[in-house]
ROVO-560021 format. One record per residue (C-alpha): residue in one letter; x, y, z. Coordinates in steps of 0.02 Angstrom, whole numbers, plus 50000, padded with zeros to 5 digits. Example, Ala and Ser with C-alpha at 12.3 -4.5 7.8 and 13.67 -1.06 7.14 Angstrom:
BEGIN
<tido residuo="A" u="50615" v="49775" w="50390"/>
<tido residuo="S" u="50684" v="49947" w="50357"/>
//
This chain:
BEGIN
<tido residuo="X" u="56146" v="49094" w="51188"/>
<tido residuo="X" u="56336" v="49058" w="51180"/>
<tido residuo="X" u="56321" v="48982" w="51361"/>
<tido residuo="X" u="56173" v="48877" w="51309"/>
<tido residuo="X" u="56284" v="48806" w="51163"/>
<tido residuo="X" u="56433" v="48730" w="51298"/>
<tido residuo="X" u="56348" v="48576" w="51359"/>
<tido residuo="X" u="56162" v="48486" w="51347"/>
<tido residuo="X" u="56043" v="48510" w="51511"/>
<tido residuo="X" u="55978" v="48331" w="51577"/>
<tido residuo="X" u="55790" v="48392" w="51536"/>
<tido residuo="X" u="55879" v="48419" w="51353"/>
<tido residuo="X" u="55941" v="48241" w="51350"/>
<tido residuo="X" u="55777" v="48148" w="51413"/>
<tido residuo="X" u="55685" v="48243" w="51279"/>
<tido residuo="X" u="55791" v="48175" w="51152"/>
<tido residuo="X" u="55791" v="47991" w="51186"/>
<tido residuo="X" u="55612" v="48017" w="51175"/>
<tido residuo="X" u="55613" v="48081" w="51026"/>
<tido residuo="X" u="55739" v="47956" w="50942"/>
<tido residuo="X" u="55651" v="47806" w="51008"/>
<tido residuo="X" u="55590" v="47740" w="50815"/>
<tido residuo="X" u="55735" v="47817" w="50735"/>
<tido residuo="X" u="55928" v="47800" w="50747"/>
<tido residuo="X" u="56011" v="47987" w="50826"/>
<tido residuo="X" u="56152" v="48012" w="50742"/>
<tido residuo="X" u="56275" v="48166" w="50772"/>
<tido residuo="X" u="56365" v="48287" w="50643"/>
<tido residuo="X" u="56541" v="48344" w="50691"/>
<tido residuo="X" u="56600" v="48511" w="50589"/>
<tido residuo="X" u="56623" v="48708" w="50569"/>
<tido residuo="X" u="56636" v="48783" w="50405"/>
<tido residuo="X" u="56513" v="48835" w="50291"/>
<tido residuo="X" u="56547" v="48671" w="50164"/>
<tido residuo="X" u="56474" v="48556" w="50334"/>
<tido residuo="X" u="56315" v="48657" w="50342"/>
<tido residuo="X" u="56308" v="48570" w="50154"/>
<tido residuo="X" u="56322" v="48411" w="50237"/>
<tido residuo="X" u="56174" v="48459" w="50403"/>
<tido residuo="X" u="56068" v="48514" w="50244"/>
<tido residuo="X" u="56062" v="48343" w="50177"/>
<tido residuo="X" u="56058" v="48242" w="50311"/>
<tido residuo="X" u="55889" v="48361" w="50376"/>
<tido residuo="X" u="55812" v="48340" w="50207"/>
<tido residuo="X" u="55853" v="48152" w="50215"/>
<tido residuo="X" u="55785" v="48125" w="50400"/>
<tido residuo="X" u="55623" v="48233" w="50353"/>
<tido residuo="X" u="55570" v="48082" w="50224"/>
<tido residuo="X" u="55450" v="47976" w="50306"/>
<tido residuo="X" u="55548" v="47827" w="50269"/>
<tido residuo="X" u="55690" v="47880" w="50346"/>
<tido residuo="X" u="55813" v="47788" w="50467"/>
<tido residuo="X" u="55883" v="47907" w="50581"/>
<tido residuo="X" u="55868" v="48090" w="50642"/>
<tido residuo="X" u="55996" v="48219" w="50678"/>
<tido residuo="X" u="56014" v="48211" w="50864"/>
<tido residuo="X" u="56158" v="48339" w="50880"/>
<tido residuo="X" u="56292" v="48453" w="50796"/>
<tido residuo="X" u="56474" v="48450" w="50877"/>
<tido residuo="X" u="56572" v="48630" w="50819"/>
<tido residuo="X" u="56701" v="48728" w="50864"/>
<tido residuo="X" u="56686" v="48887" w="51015"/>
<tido residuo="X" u="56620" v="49041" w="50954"/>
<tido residuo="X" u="56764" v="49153" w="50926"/>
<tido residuo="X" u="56808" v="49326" w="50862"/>
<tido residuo="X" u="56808" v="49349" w="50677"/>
<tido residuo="X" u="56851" v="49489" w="50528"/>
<tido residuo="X" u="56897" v="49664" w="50580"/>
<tido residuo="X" u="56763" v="49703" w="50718"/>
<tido residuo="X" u="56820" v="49556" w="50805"/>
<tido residuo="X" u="56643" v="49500" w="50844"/>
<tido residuo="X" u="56605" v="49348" w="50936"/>
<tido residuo="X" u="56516" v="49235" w="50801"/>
<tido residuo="X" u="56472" v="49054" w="50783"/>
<tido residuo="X" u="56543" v="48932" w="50651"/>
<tido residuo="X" u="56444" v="48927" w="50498"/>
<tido residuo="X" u="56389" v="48768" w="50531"/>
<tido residuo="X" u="56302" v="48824" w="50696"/>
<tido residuo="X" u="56229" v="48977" w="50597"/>
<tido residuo="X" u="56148" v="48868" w="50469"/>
<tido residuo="X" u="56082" v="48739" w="50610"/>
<tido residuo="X" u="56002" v="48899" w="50683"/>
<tido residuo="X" u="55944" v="48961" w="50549"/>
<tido residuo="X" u="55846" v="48778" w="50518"/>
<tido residuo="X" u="55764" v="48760" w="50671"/>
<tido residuo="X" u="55887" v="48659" w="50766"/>
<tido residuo="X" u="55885" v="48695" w="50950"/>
<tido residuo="X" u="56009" v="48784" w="51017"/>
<tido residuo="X" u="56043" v="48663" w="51161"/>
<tido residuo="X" u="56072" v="48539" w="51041"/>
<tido residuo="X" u="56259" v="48620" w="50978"/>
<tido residuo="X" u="56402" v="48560" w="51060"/>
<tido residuo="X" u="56547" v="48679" w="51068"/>
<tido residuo="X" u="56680" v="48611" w="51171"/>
<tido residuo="X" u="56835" v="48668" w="51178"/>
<tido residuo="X" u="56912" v="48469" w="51126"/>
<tido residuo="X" u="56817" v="48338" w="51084"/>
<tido residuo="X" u="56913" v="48226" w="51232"/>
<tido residuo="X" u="56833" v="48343" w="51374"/>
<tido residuo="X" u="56747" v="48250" w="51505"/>
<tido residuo="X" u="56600" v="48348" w="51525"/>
<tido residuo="X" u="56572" v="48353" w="51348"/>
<tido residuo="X" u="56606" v="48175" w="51331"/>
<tido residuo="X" u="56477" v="48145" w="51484"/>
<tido residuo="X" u="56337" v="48246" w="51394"/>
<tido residuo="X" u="56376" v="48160" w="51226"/>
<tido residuo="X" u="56362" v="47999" w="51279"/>
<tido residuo="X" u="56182" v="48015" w="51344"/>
<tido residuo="X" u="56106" v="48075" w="51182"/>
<tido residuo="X" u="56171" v="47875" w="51146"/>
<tido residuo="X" u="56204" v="47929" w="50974"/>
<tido residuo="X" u="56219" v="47787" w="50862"/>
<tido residuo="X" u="56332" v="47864" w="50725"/>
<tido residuo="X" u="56463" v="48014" w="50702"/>
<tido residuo="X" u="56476" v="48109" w="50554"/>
<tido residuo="X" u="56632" v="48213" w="50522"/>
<tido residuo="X" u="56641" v="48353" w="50390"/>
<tido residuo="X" u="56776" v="48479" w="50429"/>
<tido residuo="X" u="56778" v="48456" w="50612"/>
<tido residuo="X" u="56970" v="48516" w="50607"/>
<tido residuo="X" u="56992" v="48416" w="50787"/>
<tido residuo="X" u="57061" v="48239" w="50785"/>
<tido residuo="X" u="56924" v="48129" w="50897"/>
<tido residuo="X" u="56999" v="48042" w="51028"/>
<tido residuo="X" u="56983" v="47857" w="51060"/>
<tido residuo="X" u="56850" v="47883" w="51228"/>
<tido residuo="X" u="56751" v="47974" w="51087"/>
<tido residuo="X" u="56758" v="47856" w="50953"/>
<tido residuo="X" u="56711" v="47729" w="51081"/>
<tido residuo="X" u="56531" v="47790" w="51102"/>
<tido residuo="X" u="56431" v="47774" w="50941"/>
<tido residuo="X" u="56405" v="47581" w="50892"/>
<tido residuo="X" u="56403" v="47606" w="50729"/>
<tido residuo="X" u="56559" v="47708" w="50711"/>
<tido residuo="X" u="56631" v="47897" w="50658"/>
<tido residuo="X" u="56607" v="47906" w="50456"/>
<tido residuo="X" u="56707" v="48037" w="50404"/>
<tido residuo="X" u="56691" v="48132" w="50226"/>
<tido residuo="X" u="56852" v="48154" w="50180"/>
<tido residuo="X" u="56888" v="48276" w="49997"/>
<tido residuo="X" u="57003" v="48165" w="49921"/>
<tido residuo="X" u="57020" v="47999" w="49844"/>
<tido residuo="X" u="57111" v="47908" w="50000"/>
<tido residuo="X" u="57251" v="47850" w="50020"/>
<tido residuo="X" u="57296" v="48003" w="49926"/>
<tido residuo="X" u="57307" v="48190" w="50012"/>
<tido residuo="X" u="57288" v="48128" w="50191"/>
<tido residuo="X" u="57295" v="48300" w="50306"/>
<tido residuo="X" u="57198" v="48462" w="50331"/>
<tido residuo="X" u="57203" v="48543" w="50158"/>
<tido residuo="X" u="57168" v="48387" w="50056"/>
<tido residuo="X" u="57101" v="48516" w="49896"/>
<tido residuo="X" u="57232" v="48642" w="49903"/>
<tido residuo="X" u="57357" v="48524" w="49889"/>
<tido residuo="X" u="57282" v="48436" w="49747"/>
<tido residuo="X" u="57270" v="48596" w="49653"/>
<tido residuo="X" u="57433" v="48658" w="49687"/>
<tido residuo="X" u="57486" v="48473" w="49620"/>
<tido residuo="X" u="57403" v="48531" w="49451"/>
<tido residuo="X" u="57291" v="48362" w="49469"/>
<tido residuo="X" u="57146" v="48337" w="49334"/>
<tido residuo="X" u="57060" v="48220" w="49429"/>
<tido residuo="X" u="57019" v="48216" w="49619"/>
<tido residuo="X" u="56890" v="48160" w="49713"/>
<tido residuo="X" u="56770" v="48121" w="49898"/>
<tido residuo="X" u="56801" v="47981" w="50013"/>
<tido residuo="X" u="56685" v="47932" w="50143"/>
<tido residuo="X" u="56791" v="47818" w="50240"/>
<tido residuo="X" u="56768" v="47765" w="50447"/>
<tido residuo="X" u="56867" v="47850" w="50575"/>
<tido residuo="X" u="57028" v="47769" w="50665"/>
<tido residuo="X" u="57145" v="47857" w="50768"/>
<tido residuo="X" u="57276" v="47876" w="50610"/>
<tido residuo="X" u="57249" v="48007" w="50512"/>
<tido residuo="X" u="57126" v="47991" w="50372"/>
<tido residuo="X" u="57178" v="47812" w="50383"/>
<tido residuo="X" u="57018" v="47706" w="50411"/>
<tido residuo="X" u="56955" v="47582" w="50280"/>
<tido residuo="X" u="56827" v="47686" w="50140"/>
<tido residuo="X" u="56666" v="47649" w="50094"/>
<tido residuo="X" u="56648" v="47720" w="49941"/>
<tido residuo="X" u="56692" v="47851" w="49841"/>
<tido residuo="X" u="56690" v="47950" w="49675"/>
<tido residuo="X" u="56791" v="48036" w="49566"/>
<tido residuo="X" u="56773" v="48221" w="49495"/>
<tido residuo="X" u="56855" v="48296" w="49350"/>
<tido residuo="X" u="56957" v="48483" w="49378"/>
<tido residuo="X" u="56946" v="48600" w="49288"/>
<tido residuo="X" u="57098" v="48707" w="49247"/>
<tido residuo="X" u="57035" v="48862" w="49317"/>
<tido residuo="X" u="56948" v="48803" w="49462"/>
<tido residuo="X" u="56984" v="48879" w="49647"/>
<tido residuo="X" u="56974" v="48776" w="49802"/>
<tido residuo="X" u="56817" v="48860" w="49884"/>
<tido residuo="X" u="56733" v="48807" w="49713"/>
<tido residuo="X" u="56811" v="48636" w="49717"/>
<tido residuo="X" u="56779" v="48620" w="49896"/>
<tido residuo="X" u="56593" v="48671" w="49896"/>
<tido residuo="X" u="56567" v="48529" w="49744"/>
<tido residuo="X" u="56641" v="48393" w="49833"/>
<tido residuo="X" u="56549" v="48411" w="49994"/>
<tido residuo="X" u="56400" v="48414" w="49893"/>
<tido residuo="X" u="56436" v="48264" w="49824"/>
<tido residuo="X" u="56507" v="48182" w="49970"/>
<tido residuo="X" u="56348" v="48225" w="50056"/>
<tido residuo="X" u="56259" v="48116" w="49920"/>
<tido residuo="X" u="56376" v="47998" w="49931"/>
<tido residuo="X" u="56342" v="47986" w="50118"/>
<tido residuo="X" u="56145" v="47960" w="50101"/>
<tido residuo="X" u="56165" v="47827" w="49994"/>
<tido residuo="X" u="56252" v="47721" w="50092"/>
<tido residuo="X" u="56176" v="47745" w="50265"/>
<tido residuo="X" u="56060" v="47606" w="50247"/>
<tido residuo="X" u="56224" v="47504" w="50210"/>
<tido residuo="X" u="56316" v="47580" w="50382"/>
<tido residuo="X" u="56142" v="47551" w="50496"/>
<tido residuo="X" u="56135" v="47365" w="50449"/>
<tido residuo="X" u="56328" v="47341" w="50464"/>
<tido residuo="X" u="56373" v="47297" w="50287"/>
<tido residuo="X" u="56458" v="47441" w="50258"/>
<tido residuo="X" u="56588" v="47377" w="50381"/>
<tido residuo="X" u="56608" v="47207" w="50292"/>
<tido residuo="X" u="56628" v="47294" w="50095"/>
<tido residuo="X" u="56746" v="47433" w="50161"/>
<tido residuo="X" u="56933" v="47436" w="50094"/>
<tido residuo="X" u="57050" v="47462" w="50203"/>
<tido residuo="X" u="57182" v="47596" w="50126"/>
<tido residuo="X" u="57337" v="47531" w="50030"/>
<tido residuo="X" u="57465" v="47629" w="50136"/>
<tido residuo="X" u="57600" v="47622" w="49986"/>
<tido residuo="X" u="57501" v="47737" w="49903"/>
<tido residuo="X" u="57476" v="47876" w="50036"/>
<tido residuo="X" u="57503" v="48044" w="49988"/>
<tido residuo="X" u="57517" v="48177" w="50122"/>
<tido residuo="X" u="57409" v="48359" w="50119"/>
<tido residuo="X" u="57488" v="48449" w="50262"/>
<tido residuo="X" u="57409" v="48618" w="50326"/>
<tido residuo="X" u="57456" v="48767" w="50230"/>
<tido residuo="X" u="57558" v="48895" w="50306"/>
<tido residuo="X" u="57532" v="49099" w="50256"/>
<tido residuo="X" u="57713" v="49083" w="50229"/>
<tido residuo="X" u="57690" v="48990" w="50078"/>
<tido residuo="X" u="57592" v="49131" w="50002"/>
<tido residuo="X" u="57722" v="49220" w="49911"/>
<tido residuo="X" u="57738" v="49189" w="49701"/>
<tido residuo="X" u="57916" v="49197" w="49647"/>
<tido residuo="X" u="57908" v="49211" w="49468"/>
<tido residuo="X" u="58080" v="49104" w="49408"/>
<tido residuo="X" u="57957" v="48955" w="49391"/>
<tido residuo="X" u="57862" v="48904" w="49288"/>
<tido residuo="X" u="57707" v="49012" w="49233"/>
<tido residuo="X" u="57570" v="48845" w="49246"/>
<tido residuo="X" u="57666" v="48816" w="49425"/>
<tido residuo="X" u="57615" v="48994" w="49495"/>
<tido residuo="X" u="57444" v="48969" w="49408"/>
<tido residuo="X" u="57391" v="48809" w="49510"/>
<tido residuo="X" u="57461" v="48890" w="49659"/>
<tido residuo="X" u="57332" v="49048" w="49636"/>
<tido residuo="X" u="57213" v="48943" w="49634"/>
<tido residuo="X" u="57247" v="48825" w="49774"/>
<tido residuo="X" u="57285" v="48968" w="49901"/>
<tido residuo="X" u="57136" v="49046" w="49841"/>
<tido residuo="X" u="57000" v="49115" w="49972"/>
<tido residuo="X" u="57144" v="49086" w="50094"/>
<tido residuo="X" u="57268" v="49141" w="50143"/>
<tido residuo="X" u="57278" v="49193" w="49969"/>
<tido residuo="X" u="57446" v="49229" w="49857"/>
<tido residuo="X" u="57546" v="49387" w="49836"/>
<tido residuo="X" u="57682" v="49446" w="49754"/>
<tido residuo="X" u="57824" v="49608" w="49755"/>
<tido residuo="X" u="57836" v="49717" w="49614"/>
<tido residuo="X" u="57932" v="49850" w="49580"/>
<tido residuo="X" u="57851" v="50024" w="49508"/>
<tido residuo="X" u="57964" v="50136" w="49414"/>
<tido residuo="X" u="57892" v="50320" w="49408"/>
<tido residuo="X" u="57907" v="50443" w="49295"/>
<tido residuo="X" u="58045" v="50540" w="49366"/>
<tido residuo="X" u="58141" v="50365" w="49377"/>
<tido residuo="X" u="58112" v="50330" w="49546"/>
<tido residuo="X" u="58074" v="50172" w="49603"/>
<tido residuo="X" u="57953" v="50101" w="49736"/>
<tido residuo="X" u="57922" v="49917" w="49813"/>
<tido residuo="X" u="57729" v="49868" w="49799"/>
<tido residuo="X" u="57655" v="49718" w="49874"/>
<tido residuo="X" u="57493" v="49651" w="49791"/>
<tido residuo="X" u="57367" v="49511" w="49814"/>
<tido residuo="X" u="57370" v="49408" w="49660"/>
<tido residuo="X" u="57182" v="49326" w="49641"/>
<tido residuo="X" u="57140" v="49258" w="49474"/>
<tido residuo="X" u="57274" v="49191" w="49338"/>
<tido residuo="X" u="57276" v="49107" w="49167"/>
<tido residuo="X" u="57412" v="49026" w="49079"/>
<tido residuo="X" u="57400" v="49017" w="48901"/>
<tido residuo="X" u="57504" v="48903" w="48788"/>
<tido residuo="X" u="57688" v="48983" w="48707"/>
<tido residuo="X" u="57610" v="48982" w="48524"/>
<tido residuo="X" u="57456" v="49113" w="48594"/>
<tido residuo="X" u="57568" v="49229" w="48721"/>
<tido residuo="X" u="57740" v="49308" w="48678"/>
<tido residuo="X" u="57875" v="49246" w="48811"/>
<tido residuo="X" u="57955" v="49389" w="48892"/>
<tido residuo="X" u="58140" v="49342" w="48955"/>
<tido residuo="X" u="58154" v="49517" w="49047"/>
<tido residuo="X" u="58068" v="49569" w="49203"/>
<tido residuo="X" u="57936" v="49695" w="49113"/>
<tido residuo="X" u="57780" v="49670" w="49165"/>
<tido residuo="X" u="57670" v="49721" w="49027"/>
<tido residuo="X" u="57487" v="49740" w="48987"/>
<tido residuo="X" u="57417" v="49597" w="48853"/>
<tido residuo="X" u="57220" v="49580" w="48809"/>
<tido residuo="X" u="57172" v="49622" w="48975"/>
<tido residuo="X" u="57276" v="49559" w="49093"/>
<tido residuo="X" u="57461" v="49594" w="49170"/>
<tido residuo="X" u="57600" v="49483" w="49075"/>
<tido residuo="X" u="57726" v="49419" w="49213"/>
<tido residuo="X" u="57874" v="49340" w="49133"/>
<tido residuo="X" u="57914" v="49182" w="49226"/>
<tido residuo="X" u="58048" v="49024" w="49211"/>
<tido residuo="X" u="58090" v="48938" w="49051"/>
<tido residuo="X" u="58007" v="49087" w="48940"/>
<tido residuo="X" u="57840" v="49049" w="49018"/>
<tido residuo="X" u="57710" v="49195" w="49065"/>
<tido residuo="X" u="57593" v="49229" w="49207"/>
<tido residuo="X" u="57432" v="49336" w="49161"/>
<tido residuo="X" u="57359" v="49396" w="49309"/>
<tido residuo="X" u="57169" v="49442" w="49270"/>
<tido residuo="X" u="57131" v="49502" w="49432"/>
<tido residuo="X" u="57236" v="49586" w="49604"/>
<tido residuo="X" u="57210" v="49685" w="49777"/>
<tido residuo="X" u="57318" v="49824" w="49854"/>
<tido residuo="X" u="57342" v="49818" w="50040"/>
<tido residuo="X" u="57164" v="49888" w="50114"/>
<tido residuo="X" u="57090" v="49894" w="49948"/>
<tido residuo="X" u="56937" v="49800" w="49841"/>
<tido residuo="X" u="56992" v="49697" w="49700"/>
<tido residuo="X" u="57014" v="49753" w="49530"/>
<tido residuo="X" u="57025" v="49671" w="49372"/>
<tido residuo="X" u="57199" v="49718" w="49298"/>
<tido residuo="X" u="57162" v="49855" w="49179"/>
<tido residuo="X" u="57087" v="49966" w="49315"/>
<tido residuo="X" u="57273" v="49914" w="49407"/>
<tido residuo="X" u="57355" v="49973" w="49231"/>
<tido residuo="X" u="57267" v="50116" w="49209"/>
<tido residuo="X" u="57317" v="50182" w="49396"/>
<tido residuo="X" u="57492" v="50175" w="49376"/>
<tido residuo="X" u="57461" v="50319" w="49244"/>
<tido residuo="X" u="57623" v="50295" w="49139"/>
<tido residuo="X" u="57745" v="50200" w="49267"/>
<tido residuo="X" u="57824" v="50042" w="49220"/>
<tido residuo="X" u="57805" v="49887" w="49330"/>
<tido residuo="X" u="57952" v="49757" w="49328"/>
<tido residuo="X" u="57930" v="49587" w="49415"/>
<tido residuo="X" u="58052" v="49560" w="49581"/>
//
């Protein structure tokens, strides 16, 4: 099966053009789970008997080993096209998107438009050669702002209230082409990113079947803005390095940053247990869901006792602010909502590091 995913067989691509002959083949490029949002629309869309186009082909990344048994699985995205009916020699996995072979087999499905959602590989020009009608990309952001890979993460770690989808055409600069259209979606203050993530692609996906009819008869080109570069805003990749909370800022600071890093890689802190017999020990924890409350409902704390308050830990942090952490994870361990963590440490103090 994996071998049957690495390139399209010439009986493969004569079948195709066949099949495309009344309808425009268009190709979606992506991996993770929030692009098999994307394939679902566009098969529901294509299934009308009205519509324009059909999916001709998915583009994903290689099969590769994931979680703890290290098994060789496919990208969500290929799972779900499975899972639909789409044939197997129909996924592309190539290794980069500039390969020839690839590019050979690509070009003779004579796909007429690219979709990207969360391909994670920048297209190179021979690619973005090929379709006629461009490389639309869905980008989760309201461009020119958080250009980059983690577009959402940085906007929540930003504390924004407001972000937004893009669908904008592909250049070679970053996120830089001219946009379509897009739409703006309000945050809430204790959203994650997988939650924010999975909402935008759906409504970048609707976004996207609106205005195909607009991108097949080349207006879309003539009403697109090009991106006012004064007002770009950068969303670089997030390194696990970054994970650690230090807790001499700002409680609301920490709080956005919970929920940016959330699903991955996460945030974590060092605390410091104080047993009985006076003892102390260093414990690392996974931080996973936070509030912040304002100063006139939560007592500040100036010390570095971490106490227990209506359910959830109280972690004094800068300017008399405070951190309640709802839920965490020890190393190798499920997560617990913080009163099952309170009621382990069976007397011993906890101070903040």
């Amino acid at each position: 099966m994996i071998r049957r995913f690495c390139c399209l067989q010439s009986a493969s691509t004569t079948s195709i053009a066949s099949t495309t002959a009344n309808k425009k083949p268009i190709v979606l490029l992506g991996a993770p789970q929030v692009s098999a949002i994307v394939l679902d629309a566009l098969l529901n869309a294509s299934a009308s008997p009205d519509s324009l186009f059909e999916v001709a082909a998915i583009v994903t990344q290689p099969a590769a080993r994931r979680d703890r048994g290290k098994k060789l699985t496919h990208s969500p995205l290929a799972n779900y096209a499975l899972d639909r009916g789409f044939s197997p020699h129909l996924i592309f996995t190539p290794e980069r998107p500039g390969d020839d072979t690839f590019l050979s087999n690509f070009k003779a499905l004579q796909p007429q438009l690219c979709i990207t959602a969360a391909y994670g590989n920048i297209l190179p020009t021979k690619f973005l050669d090929i379709p006629p009608l461009g490389t639309v990309n869905i980008h989760p952001s309201l461009l020119p702002m958080y250009r980059g890979a983690a577009p959402v993460q940085r906007a929540l770690q930003d504390g924004v209230k407001e972000t937004g989808v893009s669908l904008a055409f592909t250049v070679r600069a970053l996120d830089a082409g001219p946009v379509i259209a897009s739409e703006t979606v309000e945050v809430d203050h204790q959203m994650k990113a997988p939650d924010l993530l999975e909402l935008l692609f759906h409504k970048g996906s609707e976004l996207l079947i609106a205005e195909l009819p607009s991108i097949f008869d080349g207006s879309a080109r003539v009403k697109a803005q090009p991106q006012d570069d004064s007002k770009v805003t950068l969303a670089p990749k997030i390194s696990p390095d970054e994970s650690w909370l230090f807790f001499d800022q700002e409680a609301y600071v920490l709080h956005n940053k919970v929920r940016a890093f959330s699903g991955w890689p996460g945030t974590r802190a060092k605390v410091l247990v104080v047993e009985n017999n006076g003892q102390q020990k260093t414990l690392e924890i996974k931080i996973i869901t936070t509030r912040v409350r304002s100063h006139e409902s939560v007592q500040s704390n100036e010390g570095d006792d971490i106490t227990f308050v209506e359910g959830a830990l109280a972690f004094p942090c800068g300017r008399g602010t405070t951190l309640e952490v709802l839920e965490v994870q020890l190393p190798g361990k499920k997560v617990v909502n913080a009163a099952a963590f309170w009621n382990g440490l069976r007397g011993q103090k906890l101070k903040k590091l």
